[in-house]
C-alpha positions as CSV (number, residue, x, y, z in Angstrom):
1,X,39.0,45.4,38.1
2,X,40.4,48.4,36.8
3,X,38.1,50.4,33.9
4,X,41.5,51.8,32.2
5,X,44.3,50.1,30.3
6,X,46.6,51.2,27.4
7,X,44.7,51.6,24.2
8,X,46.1,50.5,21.3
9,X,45.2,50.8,17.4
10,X,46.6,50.8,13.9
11,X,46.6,53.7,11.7
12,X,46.5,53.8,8.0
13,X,50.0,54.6,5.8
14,X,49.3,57.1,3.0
15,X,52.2,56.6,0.0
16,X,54.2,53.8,0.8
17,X,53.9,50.3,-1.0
18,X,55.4,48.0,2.0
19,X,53.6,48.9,4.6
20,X,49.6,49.7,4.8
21,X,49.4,50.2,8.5
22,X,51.5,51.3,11.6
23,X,50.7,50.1,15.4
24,X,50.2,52.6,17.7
25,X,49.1,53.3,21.5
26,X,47.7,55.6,23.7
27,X,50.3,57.4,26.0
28,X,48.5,56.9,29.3
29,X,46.0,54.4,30.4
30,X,42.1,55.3,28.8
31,X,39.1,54.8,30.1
32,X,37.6,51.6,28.0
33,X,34.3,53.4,27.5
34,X,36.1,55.9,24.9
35,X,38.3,53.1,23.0
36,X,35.4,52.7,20.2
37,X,35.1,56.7,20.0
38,X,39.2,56.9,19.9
39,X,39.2,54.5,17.3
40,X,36.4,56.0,14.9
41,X,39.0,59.5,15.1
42,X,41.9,57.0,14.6
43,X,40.4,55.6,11.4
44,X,40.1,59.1,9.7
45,X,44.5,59.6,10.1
46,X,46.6,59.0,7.4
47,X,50.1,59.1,8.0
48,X,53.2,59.3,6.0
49,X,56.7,57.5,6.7
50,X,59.5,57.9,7.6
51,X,58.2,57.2,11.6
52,X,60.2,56.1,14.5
53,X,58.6,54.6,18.1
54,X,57.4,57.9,20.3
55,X,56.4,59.8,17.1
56,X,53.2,61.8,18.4
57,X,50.4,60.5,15.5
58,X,47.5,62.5,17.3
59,X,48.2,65.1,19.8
60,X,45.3,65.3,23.0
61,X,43.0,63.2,21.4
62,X,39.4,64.0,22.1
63,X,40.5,66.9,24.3
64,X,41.2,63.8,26.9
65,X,45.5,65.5,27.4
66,X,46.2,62.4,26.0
67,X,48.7,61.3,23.0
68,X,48.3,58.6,20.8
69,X,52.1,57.7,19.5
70,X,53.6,55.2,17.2
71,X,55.3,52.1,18.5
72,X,57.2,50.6,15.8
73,X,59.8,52.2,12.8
74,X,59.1,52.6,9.6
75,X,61.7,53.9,7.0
């Protein structure tokens, strides 16, 4: 069994009053050892709309050359 997958999360929407949260996932599979640490830097992000799908929401996270990036649109 493989120790990787795609991590996703939800980060937190900062000034707009229908939507609280946006989904979001890791660009390349993540070792599952680092998903509680990923999401502990994930829970400190606010973000701001408008987003579309791809958006890069954290940029090499943890140094790991990986991107976290939103998957859905928000106007």
């Amino acid at each position: 069994m493989s120790n990787k997958d795609i991590f996703t999360s939800l980060v937190r929407i900062k000034g707009d009053l229908n939507n609280k949260v946006a989904s979001v996932k890791s660009t390349k599979p993540i070792e599952k050892e680092l998903w509680r640490e990923f999401s502990k830097v994930l829970s400190r992000i606010y973000i701001s709309t408008p987003i579309d799908i791809g958006d890069i929401i954290c940029k090499n996270i943890m140094n790991t050359g990986i991107d976290i990036v939103c998957t859905r649109r928000i106007d």
